[in-house]
C-alpha positions in Angstrom: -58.8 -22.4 -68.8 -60.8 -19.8 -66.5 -60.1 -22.3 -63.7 -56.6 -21.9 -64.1 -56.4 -18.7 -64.6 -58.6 -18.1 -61.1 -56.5 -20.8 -59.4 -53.3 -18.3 -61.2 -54.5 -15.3 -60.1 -55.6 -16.5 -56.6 -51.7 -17.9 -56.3 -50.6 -14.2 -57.0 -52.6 -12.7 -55.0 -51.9 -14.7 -52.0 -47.9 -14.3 -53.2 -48.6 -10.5 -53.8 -50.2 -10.2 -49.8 -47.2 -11.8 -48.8 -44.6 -9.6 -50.3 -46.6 -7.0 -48.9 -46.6 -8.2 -45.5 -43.3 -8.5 -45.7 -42.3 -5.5 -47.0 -44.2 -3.8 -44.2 -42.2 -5.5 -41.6 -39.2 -4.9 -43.2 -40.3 -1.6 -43.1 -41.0 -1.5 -39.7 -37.8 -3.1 -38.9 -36.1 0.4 -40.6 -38.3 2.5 -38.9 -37.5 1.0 -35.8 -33.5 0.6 -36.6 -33.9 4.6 -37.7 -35.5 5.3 -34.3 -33.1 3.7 -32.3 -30.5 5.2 -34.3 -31.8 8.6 -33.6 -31.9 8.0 -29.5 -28.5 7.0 -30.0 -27.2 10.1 -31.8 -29.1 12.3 -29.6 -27.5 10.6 -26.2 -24.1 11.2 -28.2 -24.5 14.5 -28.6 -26.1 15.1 -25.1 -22.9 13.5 -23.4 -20.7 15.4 -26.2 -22.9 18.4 -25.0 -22.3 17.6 -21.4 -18.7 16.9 -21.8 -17.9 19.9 -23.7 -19.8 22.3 -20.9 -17.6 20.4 -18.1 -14.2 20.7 -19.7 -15.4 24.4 -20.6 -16.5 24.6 -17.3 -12.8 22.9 -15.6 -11.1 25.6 -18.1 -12.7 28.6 -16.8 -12.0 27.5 -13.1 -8.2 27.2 -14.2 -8.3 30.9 -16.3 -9.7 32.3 -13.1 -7.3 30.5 -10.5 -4.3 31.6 -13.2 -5.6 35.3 -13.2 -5.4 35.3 -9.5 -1.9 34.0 -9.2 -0.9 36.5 -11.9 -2.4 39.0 -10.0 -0.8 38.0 -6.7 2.3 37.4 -8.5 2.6 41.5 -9.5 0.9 42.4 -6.4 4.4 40.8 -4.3 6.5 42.2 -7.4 5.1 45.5 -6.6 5.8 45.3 -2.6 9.7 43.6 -3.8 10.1 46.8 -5.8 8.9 49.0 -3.3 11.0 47.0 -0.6 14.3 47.5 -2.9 13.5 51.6 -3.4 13.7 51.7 0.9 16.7 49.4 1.4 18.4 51.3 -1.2 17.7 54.8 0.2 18.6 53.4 3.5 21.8 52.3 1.8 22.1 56.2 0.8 21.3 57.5 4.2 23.5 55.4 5.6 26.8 55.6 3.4 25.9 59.3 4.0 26.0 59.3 7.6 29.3 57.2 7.6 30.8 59.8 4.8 29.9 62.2 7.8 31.5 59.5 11.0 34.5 59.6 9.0 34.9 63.2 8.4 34.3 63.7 12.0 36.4 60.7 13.2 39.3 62.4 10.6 38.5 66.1 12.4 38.9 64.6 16.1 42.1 62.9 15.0 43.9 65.8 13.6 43.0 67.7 16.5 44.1 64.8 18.9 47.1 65.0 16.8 47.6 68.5 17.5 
């Protein structure tokens, strides 16, 4: 009966080491999956990182260029406005000085006349 019970517990034993072992491995197996899963995250979020900071990057070069045509944009307004203002006071000046041509041209006629 001690026989088999040392023969018994020597079976377990050997059965209990190799559920260990293999436990362990399996274990290292996770550990390793887990690792590998963490590089991968962490070169996601680096190219997430990197793409974000480029298409922040892209969008600041297009506020900037947009600022600039905006501000060229009101600078030529500003000179079209100013532009108008002298072509309509040259209008002025010159309806006035054929107001005057005609006044003058209607004078010499009546005297002509005369």
């Amino acid at each position: 009966q001690l026989q088999l019970t040392m023969s018994e517990k020597s079976e377990l034993t050997r059965s209990l080491e190799m559920v260990q072992n293999q436990l362990q491995e399996k274990e290292s197996e996770i550990k390793r999956e887990i690792s590998e899963y963490k590089d991968r995250l962490l070169q996601a979020e680096k190219e997430h990182q990197d793409a974000l900071t480029e298409a922040n990057r892209k969008s600041e070069v297009e506020i900037e260029a947009c600022h600039e045509k905006i501000s060229s944009l009101e600078h030529f307004i500003r000179s079209q406005k100013l532009e108008i203002e002298h072509l309509k006071s040259n209008k002025e000046q010159l309806n006035n000085s054929l107001k005057e041509a005609n006044q003058a041209l209607g004078e010499l006629l009546k005297t002509k006349v005369r």
